[in-house]
N, C-alpha and C positions, 0 to 999 in steps of 0.2 A: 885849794879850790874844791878838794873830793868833801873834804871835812865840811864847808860852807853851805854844800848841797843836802847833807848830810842833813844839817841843823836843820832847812828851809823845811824837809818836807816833815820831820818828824815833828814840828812846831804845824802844821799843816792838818796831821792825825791826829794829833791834839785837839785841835779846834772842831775838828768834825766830832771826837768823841765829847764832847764840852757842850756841843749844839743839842746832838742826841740827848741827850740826858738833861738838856732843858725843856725838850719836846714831847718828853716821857711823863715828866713830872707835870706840863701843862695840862699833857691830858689825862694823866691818872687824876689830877684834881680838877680835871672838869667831869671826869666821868663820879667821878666822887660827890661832887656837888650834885650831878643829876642824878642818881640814884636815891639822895635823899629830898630831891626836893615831892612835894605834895603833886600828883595831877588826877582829874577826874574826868570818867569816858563811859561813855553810851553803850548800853548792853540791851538788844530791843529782841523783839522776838522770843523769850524762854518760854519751851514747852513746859507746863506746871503738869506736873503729877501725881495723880492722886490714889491713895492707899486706902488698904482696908476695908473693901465693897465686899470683900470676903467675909468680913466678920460682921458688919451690915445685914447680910444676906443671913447668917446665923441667927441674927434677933430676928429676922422678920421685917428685916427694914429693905428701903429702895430710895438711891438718889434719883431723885426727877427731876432736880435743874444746878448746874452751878454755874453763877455769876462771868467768871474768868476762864479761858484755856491757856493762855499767855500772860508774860509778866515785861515790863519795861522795866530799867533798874541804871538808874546813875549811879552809879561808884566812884571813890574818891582811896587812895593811898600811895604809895610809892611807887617811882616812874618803873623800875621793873618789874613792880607785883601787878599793876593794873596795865600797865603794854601791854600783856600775852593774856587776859581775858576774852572770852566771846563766848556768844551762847550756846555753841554747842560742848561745853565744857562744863558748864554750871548746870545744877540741876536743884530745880524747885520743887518739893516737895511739901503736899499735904495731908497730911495722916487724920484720916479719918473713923476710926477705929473704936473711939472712945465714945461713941456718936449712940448713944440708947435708946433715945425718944424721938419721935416723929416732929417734925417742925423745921423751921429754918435756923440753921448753926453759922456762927461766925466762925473762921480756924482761921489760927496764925500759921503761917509755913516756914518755914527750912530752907535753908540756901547754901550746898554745896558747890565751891568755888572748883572742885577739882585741880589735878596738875600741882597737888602738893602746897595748895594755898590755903592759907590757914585762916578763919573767919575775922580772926583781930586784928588780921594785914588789910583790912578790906571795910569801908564804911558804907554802908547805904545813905549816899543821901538823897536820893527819893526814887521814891519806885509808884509806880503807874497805879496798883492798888496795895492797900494796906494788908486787908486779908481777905478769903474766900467767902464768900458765901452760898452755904451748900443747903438744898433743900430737900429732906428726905420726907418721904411717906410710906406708910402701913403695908407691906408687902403680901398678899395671895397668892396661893399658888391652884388653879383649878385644871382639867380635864377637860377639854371639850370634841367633839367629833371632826374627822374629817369630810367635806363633801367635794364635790368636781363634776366637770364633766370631758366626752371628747369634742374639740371645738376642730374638729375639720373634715377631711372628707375621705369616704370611703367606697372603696372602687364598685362598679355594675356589679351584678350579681353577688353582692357580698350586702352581711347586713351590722351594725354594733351591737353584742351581745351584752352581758352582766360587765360591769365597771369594777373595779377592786381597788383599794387603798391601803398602804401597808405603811406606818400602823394606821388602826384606823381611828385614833385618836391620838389626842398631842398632850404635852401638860404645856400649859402657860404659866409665867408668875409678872408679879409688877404692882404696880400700884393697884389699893384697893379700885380705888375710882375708877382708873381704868378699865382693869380686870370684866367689874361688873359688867361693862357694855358689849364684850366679844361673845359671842352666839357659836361659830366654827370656823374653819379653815376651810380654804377655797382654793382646789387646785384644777387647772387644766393641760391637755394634751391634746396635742395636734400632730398634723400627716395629711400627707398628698396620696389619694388612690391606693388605701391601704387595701391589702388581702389574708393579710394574717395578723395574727392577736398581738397588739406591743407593748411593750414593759419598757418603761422609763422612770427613773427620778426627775421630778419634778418641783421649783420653790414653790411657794404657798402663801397666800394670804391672809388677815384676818377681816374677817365679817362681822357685821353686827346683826341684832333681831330686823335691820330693817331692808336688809342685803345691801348694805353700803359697808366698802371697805374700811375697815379703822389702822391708821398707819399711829406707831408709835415708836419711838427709840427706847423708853422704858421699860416696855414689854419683853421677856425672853422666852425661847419656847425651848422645850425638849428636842426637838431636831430640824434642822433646816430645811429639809427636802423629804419628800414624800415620794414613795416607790408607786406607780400608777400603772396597772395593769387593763387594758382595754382588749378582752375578749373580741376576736372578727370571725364572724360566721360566715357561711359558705350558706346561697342558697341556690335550689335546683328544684323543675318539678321532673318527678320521679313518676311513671305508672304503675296503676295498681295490676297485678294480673291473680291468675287461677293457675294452679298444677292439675294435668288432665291425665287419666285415666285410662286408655285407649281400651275397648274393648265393643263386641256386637257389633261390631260394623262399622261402628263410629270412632273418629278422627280429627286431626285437626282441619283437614280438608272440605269434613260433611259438618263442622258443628261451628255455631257463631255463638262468642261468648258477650257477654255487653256488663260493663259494672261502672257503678256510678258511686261517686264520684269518677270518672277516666284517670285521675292525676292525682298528684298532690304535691304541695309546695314545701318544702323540707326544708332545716337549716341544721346545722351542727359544724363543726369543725371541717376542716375542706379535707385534711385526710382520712376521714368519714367519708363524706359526701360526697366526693370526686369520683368513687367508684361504685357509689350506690344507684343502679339504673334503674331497678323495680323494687315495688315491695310486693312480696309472695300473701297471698292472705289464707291459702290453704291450695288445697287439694280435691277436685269433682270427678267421683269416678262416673265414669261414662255408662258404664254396665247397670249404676245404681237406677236407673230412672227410664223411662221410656223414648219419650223426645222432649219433656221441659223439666228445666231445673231452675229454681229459685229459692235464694238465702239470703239473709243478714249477717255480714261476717264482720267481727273484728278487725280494725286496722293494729296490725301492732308492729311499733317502727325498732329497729338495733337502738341500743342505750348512748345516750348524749345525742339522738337523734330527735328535733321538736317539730310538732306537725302545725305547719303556721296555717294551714288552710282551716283548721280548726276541725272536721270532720272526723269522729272517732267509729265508724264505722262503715260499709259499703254494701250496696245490694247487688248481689252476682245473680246474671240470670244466662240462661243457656238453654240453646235450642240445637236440637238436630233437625239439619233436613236429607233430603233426598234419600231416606231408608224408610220402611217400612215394617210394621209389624205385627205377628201371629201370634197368636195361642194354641197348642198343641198338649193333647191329653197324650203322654207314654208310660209304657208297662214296661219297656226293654228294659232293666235294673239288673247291673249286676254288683257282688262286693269284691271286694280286693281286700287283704291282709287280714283275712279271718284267724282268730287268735286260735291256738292248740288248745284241745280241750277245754273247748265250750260248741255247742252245737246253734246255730245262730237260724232265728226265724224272720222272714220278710214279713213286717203287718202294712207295710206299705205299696199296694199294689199299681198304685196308678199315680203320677205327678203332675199336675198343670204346668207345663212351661211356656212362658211367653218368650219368643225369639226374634231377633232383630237384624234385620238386613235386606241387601239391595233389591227392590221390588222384584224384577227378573226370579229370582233365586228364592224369597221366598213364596213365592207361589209356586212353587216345585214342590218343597221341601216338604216330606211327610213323617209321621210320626215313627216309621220302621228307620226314618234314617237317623232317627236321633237313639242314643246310647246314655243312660244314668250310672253312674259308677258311685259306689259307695264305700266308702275307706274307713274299715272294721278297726283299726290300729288305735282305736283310744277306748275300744270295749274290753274290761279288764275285768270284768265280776258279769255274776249273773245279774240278769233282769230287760229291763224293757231301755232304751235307747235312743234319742234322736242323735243321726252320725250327717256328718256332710255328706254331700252328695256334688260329683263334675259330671257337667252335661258335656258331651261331647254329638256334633253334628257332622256325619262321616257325608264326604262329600261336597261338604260347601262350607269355604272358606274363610268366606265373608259374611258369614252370617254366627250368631252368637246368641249367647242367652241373657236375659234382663232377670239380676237382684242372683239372688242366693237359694241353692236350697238343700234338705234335708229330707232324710227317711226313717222312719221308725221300723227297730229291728228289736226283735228277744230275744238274747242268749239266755241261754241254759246249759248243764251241765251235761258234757257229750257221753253218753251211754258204750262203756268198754264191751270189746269184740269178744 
């Protein structure tokens, strides 16, 4: 009975290894037959590539049109070499290299199957175009300027100064044809409530003579973007004033100054101008004049400073009031720092002094009370001498002397004891 079972199952393993191996063989030769049978499949879309604009660009040449960017391509070979095709494998190529003269060129292209496929396993049997057609022309290459402007807005008190373009010209190349018509570049910058100078790169345009833009794909330029610098000024009016003198009596209290233009409208850099509150035009001594004073003074502004009002000069006039003034003949002269050996003689006996101050006071004032002092310290040799002379007015203190003055002295040689 063990034996019988025995038989049963190993006639059993039998039949299954028997089956196997007719299952094996059915489809090794079905895989066999479809590997060799013929199939063909659609290959759409292939980017075409194209070469050698490089050596184009050396003759002096420029493509300005070609026919295709893409290729469609029926294929035909073996069920396993054309399954695993598709276009992002394949790569179509047009070499254009050989290309010397200007005109329209036909080119044949190239057909890399990629992934170890070899061109003989592979047939085209038709594709969408045959070959390229590529149209070159005469290539230029010229210089031209850049222009702009700022196209927004800039905050009160502020103004747009000098524009700058960096570079400020470009080179272009391209077709002759084209070329000819571009006149410059055109860029702009803008801004909301600007207060200081701004620097930006900016892309650019090309214009022609008629300021209409010209758009081309064939065109290239030397640099994409342009560096644009828009200077912002600061502007302020400033007034004009005088440096005073105080002397005779007079003051800022007793004297009214008046200068015309009052103001002036200034622009420069705001770190300039921000802390510029007057412009000084000089200096009036009080003592120089009696009670009026009048000039024409130069305006002169700190540097990077621009005078937008336009006025390059001012008339300073000055008045004293409420003083009055004398004239006064004195003899009282004395000298100070009479130099060692020399003997020094007065030819100066009498001085006209006109003196200045508060009506009160000078009607008092007489000529015993005024003092001339004359400072010998620059008399160095013999002979005759005009030396300064300080008026001093003992007693009254508000009151002073008008202009300058001097006395003639002779030294000579002091006669030993």
């Amino acid at each position: 009975m063990h034996k019988e079972k025995t038989n049963v199952a190993f006639g059993t393993r039998l039949l299954f290894i028997i089956v196997s191996l007719l299952i094996s063989c059915f489809l090794w030769f079905t895989i066999s037959v479809n590997e060799k049978q013929e199939r063909t499949v659609d290959v759409s879309g292939i980017e075409i590539q194209y070469t050698g604009e490089d050596v184009l660009e050396e003759n002096d040449l420029v493509v300005t049109n070609r026919n295709v960017d893409q290729l469609n391509l029926k294929l035909s070979g073996k069920q396993l070499t054309v399954a695993r095709l598709n276009k992002d494998d394949i790569t179509v190529t047009v070499d254009m290299s050989k290309i010397r003269t200007a005109g329209t060129h036909f080119l044949e292209y190239s057909i890399d199957y990629g992934s170890g496929t070899k061109a003989s396993d592979v047939k085209v049997v038709n594709a969408s175009v045959n070959y390229a057609t590529v149209t070159v022309k005469k290539m230029v290459k010229t210089e031209i300027p850049v222009r702009g402007m700022f196209d927004g807005q800039i905050a009160d008190g502020y103004m747009g100064g000098s524009i700058e373009f960096t570079p400020g010209t470009i080179e272009i190349s391209g077709p002759e044809d084209e070329i000819a018509g571009i006149s410059y570049a055109w860029v702009t910058l803008g801004g909301e409530d600007i207060t200081q100078t701004l620097s930006s790169e900016q892309p650019f345009v090309l214009m022609d003579a008629s300021n209409s833009e010209v758009a081309s794909d064939n065109i290239k330029t030397s640099v994409n973007q342009i560096t644009v610098v828009q200077e912002v000024l600061m502007l302020k009016e400033v007034p004009l004033m005088v440096n005073l003198i105080n002397g005779a009596g007079a003051d800022e209290t007793n004297t009214i100054v008046d200068i015309t233009p009052a103001s002036l409208t200034l622009s420069g850099d705001p770190s300039i101008i921000e802390s510029l509150n007057k412009i000084v035009l000089g200096t009036v001594d009080l003592t120089a004049f009696q009670t009026t004073y009048s000039e024409t003074k130069p305006i002169v502004l700190p540097d990077n400073v621009s005078n937008k009002t336009g006025i390059g000069t001012a008339e300073v006039n000055v008045r004293i009031v409420g003083l009055d003034v004398t004239k006064l003949s004195v003899s009282n002269i004395e000298v100070i720092n009479q130099p060692a050996g020399f003997d020094i003689e007065l030819i100066t006996q009498t001085v006209d002094i006109t003196l200045r101050g508060p009506a009160e006071e000078i009607s008092e004032v007489q000529a015993e009370n005024v003092r001339i002092v004359a400072d010998l310290s620059s008399v160095k040799s013999t002979g005759v001498f005009d030396v300064d002379a300080n008026i001093f007015i003992d007693g009254y203190q508000h009151i002073g002397e008008i202009g300058s003055y001097k006395i003639n002295v002779r030294s000579g040689t002091a006669e030993s004891g």
